[in-house]
Structure formats: structure tokens, C-alpha cells
N, C-alpha and C positions, 0 to 999 in steps of 0.2 A: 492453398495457404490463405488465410483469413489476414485479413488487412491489421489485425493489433498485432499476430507473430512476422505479420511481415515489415512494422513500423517497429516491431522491437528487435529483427534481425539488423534495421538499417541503426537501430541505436547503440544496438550493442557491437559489430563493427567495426562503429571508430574508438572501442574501451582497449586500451593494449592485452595484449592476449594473455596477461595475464589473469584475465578471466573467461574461463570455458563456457562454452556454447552451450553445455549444461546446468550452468550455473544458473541460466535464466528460470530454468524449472524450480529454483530453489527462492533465488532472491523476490520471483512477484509474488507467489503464494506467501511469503513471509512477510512482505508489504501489505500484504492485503490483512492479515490476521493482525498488523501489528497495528493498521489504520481501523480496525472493527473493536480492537480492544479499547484504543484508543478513546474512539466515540461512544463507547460503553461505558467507559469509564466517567467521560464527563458526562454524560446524559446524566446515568444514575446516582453516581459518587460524587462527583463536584456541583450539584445542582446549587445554582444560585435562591439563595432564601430570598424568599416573596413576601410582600406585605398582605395581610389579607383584608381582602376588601370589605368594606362599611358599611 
């Protein structure tokens, strides 16, 4: 067992059981798409206007 499922078994736990031990295959991957869109989005969409230089 690799030490991130084993720091996310000791996290997940102490979660009252109303969330299943499978839940964790659902909820990282969906963290992670949702942090990638996220920083896609302001890279490319929200780009701060620049002055241009002189």
C-alpha cells in the first residue's frame, strides 16, 4: 500500500460511515479534474490584462 492510500485510508476513517470506502475512488479523481479545470480556466480565461511595454 503506497503511503498517499494509506494517509487517505487514516483520513477517511474518522468520516462517519456514511461515506463508503469507495467513495474515495470517486471523490479524488473529481478533485483533481475539478482543481485542473479550475487552473485552466484562470490561466487561459481570466488572464489578467497587461500593459505593454515601451
Amino acid at each position: 500500500m503506497s503511503f498517499s492510500t494509506y494517509y487517505m485510508h487514516l483520513i477517511f476513517a474518522r468520516i462517519p460511515s456514511l461515506l463508503n470506502s469507495d467513495l474515495i475512488l470517486y471523490i479524488v479523481p473529481a478533485l483533481t479534474i475539478l482543481i485542473l479545470f479550475l487552473s485552466l480556466k484562470i490561466m487561459f480565461f481570466n488572464t489578467p490584462k497587461l500593459r505593454k511595454a515601451k
